[in-house]
C-alpha positions as a Markdown table, in Angstrom:
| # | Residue | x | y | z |
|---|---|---|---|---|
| 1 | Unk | 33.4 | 52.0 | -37.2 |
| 2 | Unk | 29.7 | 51.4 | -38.4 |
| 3 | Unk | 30.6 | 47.5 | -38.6 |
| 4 | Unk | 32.2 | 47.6 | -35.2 |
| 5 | Unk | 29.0 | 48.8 | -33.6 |
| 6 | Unk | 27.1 | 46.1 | -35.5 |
| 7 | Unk | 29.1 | 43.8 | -34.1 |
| 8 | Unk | 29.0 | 45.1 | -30.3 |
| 9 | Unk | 25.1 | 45.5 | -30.7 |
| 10 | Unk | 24.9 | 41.9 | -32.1 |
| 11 | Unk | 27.4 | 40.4 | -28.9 |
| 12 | Unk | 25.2 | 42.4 | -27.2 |
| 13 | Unk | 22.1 | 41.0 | -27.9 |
| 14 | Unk | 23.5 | 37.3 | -27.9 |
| 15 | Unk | 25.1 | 37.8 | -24.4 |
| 16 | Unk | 21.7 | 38.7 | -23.7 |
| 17 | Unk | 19.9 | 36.2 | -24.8 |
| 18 | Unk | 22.4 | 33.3 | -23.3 |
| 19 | Unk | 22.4 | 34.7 | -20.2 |
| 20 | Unk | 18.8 | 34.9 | -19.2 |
| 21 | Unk | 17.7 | 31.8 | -21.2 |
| 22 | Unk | 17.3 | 29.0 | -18.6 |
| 23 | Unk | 19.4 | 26.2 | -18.0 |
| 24 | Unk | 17.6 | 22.9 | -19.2 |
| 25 | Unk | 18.0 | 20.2 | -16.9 |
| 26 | Unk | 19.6 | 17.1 | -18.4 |
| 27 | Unk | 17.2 | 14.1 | -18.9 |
| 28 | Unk | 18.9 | 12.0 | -17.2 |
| 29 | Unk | 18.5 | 14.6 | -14.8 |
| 30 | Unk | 14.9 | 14.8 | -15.2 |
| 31 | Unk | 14.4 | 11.1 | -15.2 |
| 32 | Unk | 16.8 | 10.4 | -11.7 |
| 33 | Unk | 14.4 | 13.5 | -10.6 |
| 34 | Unk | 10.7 | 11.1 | -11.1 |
| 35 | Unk | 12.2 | 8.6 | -8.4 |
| 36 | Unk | 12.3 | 11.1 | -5.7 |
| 37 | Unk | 10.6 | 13.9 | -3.7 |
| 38 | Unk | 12.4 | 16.5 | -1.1 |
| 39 | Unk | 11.0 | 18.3 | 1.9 |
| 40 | Unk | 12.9 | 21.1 | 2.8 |
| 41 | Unk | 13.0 | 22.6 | 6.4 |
| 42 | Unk | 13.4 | 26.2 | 7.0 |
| 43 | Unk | 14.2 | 26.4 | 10.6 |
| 44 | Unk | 15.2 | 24.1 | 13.6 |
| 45 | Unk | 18.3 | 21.8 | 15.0 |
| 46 | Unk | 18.8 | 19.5 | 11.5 |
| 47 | Unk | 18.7 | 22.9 | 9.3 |
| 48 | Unk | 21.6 | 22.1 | 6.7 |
| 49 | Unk | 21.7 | 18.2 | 7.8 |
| 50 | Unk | 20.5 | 15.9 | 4.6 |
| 51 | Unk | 18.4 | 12.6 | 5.6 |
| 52 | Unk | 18.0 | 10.7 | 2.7 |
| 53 | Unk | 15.1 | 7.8 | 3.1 |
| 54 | Unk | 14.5 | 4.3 | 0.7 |
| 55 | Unk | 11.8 | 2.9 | 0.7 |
| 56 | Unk | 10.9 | 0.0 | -1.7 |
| 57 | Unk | 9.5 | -3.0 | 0.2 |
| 58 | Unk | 6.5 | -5.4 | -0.9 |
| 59 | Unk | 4.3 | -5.4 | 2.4 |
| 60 | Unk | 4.5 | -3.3 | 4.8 |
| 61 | Unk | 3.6 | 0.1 | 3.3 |
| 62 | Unk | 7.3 | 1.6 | 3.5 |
| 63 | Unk | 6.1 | 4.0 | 0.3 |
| 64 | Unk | 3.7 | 5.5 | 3.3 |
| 65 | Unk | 5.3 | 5.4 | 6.4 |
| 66 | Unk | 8.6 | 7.1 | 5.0 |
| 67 | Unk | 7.6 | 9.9 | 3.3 |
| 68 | Unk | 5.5 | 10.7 | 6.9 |
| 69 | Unk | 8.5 | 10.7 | 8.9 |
| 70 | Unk | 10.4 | 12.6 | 6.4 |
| 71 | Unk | 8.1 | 15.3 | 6.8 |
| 72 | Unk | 7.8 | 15.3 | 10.4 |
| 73 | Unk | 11.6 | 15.7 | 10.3 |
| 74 | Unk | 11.4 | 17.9 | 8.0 |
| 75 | Unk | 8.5 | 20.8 | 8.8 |
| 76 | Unk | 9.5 | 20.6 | 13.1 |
| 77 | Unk | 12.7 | 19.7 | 12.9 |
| 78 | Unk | 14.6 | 21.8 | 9.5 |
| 79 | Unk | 16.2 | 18.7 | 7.7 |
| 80 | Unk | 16.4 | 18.3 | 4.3 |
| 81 | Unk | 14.3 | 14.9 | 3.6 |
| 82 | Unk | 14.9 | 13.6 | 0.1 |
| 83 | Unk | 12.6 | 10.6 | -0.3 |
| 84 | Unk | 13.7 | 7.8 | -3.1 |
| 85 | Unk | 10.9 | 5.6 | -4.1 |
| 86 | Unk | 11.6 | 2.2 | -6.8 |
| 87 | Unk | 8.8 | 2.9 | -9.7 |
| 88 | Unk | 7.5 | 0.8 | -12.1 |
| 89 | Unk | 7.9 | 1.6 | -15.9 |
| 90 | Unk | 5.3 | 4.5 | -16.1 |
| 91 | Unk | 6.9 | 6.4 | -13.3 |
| 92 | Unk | 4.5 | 5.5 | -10.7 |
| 93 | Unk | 5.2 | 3.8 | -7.4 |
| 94 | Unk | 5.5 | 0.0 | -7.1 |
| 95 | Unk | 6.2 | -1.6 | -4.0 |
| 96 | Unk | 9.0 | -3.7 | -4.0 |
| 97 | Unk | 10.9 | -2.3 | -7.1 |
| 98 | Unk | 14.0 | -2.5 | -7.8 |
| 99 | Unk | 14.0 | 0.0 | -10.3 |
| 100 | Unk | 15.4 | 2.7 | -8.5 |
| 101 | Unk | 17.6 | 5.6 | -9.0 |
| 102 | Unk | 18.8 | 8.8 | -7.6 |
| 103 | Unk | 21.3 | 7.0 | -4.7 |
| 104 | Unk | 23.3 | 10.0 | -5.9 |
| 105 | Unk | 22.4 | 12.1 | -2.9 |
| 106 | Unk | 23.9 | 9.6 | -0.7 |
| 107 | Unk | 27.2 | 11.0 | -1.2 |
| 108 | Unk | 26.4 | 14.1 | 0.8 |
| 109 | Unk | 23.9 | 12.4 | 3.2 |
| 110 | Unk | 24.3 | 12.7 | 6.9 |
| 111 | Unk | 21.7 | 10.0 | 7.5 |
| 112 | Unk | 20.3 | 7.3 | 5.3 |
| 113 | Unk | 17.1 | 5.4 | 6.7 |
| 114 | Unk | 16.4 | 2.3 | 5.1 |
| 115 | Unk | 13.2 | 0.4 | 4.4 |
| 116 | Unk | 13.7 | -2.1 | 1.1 |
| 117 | Unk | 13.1 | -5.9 | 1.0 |
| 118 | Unk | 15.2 | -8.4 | -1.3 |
| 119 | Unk | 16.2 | -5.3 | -4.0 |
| 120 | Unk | 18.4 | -5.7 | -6.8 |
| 121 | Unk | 19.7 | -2.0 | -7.4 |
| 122 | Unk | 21.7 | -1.3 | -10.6 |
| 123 | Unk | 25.6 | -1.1 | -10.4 |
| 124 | Unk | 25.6 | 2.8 | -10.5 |
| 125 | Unk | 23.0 | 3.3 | -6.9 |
| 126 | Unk | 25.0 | 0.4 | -5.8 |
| 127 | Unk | 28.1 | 2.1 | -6.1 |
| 128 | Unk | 26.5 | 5.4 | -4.1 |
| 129 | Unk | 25.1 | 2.8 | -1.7 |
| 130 | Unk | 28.3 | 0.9 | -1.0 |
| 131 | Unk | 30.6 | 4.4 | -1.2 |
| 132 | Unk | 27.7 | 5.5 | 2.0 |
| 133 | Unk | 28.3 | 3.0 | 4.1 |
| 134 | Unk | 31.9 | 2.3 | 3.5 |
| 135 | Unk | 32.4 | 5.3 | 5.3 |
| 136 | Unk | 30.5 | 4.6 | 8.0 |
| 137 | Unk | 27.5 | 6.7 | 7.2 |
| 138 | Unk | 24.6 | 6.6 | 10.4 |
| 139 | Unk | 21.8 | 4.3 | 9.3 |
| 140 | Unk | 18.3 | 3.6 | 10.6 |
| 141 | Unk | 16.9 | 0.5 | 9.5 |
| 142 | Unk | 12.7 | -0.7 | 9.4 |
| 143 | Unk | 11.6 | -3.8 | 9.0 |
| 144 | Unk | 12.8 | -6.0 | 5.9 |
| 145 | Unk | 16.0 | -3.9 | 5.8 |
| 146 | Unk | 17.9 | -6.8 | 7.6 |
| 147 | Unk | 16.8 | -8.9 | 3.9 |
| 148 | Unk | 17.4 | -5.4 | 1.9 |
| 149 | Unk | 19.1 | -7.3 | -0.9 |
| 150 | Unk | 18.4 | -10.3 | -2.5 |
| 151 | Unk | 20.9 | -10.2 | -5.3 |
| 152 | Unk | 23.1 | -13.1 | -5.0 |
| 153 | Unk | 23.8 | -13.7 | -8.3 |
| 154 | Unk | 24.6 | -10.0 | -9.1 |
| 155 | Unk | 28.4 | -11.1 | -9.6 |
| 156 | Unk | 29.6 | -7.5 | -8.3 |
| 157 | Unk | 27.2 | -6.8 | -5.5 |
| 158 | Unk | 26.0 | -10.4 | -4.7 |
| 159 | Unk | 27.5 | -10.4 | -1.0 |
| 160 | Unk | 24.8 | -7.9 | -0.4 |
| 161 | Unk | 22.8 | -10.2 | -0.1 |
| 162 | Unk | 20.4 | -11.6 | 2.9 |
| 163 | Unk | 21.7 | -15.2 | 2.5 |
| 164 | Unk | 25.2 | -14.2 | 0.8 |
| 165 | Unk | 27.3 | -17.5 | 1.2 |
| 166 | Unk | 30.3 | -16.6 | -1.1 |
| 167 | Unk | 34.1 | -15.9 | -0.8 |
| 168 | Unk | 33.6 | -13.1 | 1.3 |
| 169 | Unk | 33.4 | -14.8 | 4.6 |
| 170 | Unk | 32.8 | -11.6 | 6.6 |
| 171 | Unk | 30.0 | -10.8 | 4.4 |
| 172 | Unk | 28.2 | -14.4 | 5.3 |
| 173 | Unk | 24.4 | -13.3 | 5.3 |
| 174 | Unk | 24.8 | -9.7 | 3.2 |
| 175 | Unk | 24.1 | -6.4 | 4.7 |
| 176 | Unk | 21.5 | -7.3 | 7.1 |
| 177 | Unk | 24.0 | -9.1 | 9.2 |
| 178 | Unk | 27.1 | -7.2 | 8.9 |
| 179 | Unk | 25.5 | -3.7 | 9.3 |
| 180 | Unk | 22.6 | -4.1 | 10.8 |
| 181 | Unk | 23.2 | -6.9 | 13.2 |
| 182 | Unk | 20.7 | -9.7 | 11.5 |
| 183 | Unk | 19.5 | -11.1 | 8.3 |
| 184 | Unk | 16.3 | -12.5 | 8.1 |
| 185 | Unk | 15.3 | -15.7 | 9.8 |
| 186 | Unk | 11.6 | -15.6 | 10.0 |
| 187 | Unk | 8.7 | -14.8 | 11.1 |
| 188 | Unk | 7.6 | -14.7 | 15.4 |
| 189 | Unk | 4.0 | -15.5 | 15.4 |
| 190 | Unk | 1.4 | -15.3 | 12.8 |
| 191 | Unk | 1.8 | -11.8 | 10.9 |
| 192 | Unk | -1.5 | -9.8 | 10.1 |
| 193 | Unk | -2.9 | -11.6 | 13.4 |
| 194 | Unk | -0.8 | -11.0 | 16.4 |
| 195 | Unk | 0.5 | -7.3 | 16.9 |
| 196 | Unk | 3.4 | -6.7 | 19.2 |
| 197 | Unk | 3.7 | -4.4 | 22.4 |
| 198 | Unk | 7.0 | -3.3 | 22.3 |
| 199 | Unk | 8.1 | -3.5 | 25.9 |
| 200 | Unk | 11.2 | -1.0 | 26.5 |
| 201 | Unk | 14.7 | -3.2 | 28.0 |
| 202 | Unk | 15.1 | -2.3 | 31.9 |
| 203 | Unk | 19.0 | -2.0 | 31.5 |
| 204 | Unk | 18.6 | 1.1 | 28.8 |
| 205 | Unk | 15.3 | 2.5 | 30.0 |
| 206 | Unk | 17.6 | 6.1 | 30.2 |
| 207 | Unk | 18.7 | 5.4 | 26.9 |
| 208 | Unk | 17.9 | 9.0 | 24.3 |
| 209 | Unk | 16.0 | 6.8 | 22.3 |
| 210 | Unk | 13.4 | 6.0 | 24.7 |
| 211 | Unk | 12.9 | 9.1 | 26.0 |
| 212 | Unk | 9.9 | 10.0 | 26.4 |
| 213 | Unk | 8.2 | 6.8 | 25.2 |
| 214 | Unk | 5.5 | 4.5 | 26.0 |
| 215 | Unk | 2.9 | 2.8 | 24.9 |
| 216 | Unk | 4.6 | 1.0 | 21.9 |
| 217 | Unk | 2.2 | -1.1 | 19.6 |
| 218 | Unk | 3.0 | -2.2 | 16.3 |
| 219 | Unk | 0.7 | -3.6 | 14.2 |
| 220 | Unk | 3.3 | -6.0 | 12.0 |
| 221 | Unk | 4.3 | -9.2 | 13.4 |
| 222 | Unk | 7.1 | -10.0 | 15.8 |
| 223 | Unk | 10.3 | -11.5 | 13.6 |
| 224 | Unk | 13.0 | -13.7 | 14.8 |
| 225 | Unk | 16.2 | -11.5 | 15.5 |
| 226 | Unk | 19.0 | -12.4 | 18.3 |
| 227 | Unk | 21.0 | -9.3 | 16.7 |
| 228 | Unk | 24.8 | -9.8 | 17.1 |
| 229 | Unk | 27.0 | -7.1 | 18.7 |
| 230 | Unk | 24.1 | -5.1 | 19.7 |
| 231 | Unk | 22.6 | -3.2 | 22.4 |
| 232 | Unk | 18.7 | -4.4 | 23.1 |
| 233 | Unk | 16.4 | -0.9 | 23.4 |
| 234 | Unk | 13.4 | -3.5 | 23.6 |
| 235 | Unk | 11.8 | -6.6 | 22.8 |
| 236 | Unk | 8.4 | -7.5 | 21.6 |
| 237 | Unk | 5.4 | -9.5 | 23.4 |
| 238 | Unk | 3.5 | -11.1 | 20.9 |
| 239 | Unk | 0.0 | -10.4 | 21.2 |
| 240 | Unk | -3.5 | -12.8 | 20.7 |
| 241 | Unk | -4.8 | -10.4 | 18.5 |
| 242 | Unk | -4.2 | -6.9 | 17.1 |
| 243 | Unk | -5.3 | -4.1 | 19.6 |
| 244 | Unk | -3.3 | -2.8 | 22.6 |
| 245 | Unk | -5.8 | -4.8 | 25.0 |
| 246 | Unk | -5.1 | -8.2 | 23.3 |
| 247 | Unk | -3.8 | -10.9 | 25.8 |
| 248 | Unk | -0.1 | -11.7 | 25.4 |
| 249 | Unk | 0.8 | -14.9 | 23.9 |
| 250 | Unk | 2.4 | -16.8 | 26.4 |
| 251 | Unk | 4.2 | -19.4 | 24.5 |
| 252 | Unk | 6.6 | -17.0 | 22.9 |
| 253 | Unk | 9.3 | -15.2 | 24.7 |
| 254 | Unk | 10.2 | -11.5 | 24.1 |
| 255 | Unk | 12.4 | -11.0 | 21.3 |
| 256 | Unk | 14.4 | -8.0 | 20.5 |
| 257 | Unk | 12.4 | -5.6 | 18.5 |
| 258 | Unk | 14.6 | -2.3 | 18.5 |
| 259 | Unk | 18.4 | -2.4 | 19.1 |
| 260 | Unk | 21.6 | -0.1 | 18.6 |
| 261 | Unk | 25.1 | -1.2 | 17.4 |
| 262 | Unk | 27.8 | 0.4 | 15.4 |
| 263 | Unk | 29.7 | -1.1 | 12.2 |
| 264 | Unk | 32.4 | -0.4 | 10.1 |
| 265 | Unk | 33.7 | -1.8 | 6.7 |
| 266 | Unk | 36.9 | -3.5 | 5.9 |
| 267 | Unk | 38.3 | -1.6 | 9.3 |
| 268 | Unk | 37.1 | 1.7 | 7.9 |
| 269 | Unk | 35.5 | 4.2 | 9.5 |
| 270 | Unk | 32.2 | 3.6 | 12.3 |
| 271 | Unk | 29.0 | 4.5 | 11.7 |
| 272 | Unk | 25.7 | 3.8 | 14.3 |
| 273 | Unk | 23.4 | 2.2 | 13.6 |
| 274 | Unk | 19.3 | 1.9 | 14.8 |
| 275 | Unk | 17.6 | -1.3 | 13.6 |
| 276 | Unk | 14.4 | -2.4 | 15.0 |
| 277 | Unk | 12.1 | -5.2 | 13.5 |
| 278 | Unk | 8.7 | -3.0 | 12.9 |
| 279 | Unk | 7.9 | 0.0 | 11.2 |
| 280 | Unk | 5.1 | -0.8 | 8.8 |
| 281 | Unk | 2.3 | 1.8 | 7.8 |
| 282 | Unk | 0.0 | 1.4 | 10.7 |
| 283 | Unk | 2.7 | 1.3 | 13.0 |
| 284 | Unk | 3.5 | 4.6 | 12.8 |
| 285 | Unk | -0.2 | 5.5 | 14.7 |
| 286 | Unk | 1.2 | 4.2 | 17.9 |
| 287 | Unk | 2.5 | 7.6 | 19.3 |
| 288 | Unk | 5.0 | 5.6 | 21.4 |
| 289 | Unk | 6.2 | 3.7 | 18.4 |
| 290 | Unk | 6.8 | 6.9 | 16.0 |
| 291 | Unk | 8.1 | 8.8 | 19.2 |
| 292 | Unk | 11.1 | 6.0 | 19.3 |
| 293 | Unk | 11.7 | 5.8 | 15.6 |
| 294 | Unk | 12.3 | 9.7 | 15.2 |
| 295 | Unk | 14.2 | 9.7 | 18.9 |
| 296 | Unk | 16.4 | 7.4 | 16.4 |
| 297 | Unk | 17.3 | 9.5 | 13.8 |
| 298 | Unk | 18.6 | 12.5 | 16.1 |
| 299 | Unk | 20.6 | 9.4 | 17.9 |
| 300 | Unk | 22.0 | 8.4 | 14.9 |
| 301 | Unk | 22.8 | 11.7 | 14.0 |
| 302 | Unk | 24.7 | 12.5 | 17.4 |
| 303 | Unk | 22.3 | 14.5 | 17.7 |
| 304 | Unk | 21.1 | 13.0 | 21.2 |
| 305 | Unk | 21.1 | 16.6 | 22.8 |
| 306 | Unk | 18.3 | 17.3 | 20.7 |
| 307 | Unk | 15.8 | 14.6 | 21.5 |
| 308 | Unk | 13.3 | 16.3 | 24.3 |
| 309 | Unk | 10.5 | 14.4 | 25.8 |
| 310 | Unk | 8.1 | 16.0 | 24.6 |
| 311 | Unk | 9.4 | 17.1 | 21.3 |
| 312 | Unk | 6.5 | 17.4 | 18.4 |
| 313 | Unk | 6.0 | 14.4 | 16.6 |
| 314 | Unk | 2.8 | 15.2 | 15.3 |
| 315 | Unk | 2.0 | 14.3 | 11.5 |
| 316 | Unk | 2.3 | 16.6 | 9.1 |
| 317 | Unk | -0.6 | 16.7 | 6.6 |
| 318 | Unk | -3.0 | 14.2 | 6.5 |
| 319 | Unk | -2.0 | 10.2 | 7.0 |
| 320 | Unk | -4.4 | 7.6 | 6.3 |
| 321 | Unk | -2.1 | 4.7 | 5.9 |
| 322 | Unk | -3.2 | 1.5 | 4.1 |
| 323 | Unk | -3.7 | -1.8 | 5.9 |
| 324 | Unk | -0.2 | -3.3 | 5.1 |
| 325 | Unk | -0.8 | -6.7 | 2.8 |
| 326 | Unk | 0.8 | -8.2 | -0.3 |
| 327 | Unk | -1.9 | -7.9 | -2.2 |
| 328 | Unk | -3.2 | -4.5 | -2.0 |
| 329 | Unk | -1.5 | -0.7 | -2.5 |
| 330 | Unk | -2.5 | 2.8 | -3.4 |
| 331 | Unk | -1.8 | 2.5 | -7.3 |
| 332 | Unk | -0.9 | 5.0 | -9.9 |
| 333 | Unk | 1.0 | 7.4 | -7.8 |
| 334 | Unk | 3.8 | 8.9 | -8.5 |
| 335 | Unk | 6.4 | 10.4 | -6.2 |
| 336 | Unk | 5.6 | 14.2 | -7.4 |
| 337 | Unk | 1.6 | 13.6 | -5.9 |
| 338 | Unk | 3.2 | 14.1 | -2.3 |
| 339 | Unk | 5.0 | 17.3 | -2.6 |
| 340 | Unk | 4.4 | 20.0 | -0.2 |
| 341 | Unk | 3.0 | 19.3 | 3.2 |
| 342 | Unk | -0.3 | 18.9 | 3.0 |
| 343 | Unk | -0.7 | 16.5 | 0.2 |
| 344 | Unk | -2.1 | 13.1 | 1.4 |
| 345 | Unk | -0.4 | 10.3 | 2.0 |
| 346 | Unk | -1.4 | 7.9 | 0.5 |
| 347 | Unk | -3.8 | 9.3 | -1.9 |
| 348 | Unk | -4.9 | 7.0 | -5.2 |
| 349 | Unk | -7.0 | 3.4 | -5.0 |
| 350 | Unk | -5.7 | 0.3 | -3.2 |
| 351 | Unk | -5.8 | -2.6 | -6.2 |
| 352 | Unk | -4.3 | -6.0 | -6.5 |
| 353 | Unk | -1.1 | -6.1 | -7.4 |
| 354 | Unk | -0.3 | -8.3 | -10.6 |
């Protein structure tokens, strides 16, 4: 009997000891974990909806101008953001990386905005990534996501890419052109000198997107883009100069800038699909331009019952964006430094990139 209470004291004191003792994440957990950051809304229309954003691009500041929108979806709205940034190898942020990881949290996604250029993921986000949109997940695309993927000689994943000319003949110019409607074709006007006004398209002036819009500057250059299959929301005058006052350029004609289309892979499910040619750091400061791009997610969502005219698309926290540029970005930041919502974005010191 004496041993038998030993023995239900010591189970006891084990069960004890198991049970209470935290769980210990994985380190692959913990690593996946580094690439990413999550604001989590409490109340509003997108509570329990998942937005996942990438953002990996070279230029234009994507590191910056996603996270912002995340938050504003986030805080006002009651989505779940979950930010995924490429790092370089001491964790911290480097435009343009495509060492990325946590794609995981596609697979429960209800939204995926993109911002990458030319990225060569590894085969398992890839996977994640391809298993998203083959089921037609919603996608809104900035910028360089019609050249996402440059990874044409990734034998597995090659026909991702922007200028894909392989075996797959419906796959001729990658993801850009499949999904989003275009690849990458060049530039409209001299980039870092002539902004854009982004003039809405008569024909869908009623469209949920545009409500209550105006004013659109962006402060990226115009691109070449005829998108195929695609509904025009507006086009782009090139400007002679880089402030809302700046005299149009009258030797270039007005380009689609913002358009809507839906796609579908292999005759699998639809998904819709926002794409617009802008969407760099400083063009989220143009209330009419930010207005548009988060008018875009709810579309994409279905969600076009939501999107009010004078819904709040105020910044949450502070943003100072940096001046978009090759050359320059806020260095030594890691995703973890813009937690919460009142962290800045971007905080750290703009040096050269190597």
């Amino acid at each position: 009997m004496k041993n038998r209470k030993h023995l239900i004291l010591l189970c006891s004191i084990v069960f004890f000891v198991v049970g209470f003792t935290p769980v210990k994440k994985t380190a692959s957990q913990e690593d996946v974990n580094k690439y990413r950051i999550v604001y989590k809304g409490e109340k509003g229309p997108g509570r329990g909806k998942n937005i996942v954003f990438i953002t990996s691009d070279h230029e234009y500041r994507s590191e910056e101008s996603l996270p912002a929108l995340a938050r504003i979806l986030a805080k006002r709205y009651g989505f779940t953001c979950t930010v995924v940034f490429g790092l370089d190898d001491n964790g911290f942020i480097l435009p343009g990386s495509s060492n990325l990881k946590g794609l995981d949290v596609l697979d429960k996604a209800d939204l995926m905005v993109l911002f990458t250029r030319f990225s060569n993921f590894g085969d398992e986000e890839m996977q994640h990534f391809d298993k998203y949109i083959r089921r037609g997940g919603p996608i809104v695309a900035f910028r360089t996501a019609t050249h996402a993927f440059s990874n044409k000689g990734n034998a597995k994943w090659g026909h991702y890419s922007w200028d894909y000319k392989g075996e797959k003949s419906e796959w001729k110019d990658g993801f850009g052109e499949l999904v989003l409607g275009e690849t990458w074709v060049s530039h409209y006007g001299t980039n870092h000198k002539q902004a854009s006004k982004l003039i809405p398209e008569e024909a869908q002036k009623e469209h949920p997107i545009l409500r209550g819009v105006k004013d659109m500057l962006a402060q990226s250059g115009g691109y070449t883009a005829y998108p195929k299959n695609a509904t025009v929301i507006a086009r782009g005058q090139v400007l002679n100069g880089m402030t809302a006052d700046a005299e149009p350029d009258k030797t270039k004609e007005l380009l689609p800038v913002a358009w809507v289309r839906t796609y579908s892979i292999d005759s699998g499910p639809s998904g819709r699909v926002f794409a617009t040619t802008h969407g760099a750091s400083e063009d989220l400061l143009s209330e009419g331009f930010r207005r548009m791009a988060l008018n875009a997610a709810f579309w994409a969502l279905g969600m076009e019952k939501q999107i009010k005219a004078n819904n709040n698309i105020d910044f949450v926290g502070p943003y100072k964006p940096t001046t978009f540029n090759f050359n320059g970005y806020k260095a030594n930041v890691k995703p973890a430094d813009l937690a919460g919502w009142d962290s800045l974005i971007m905080p750290g010191e703009v040096v050269k990139k190597k």
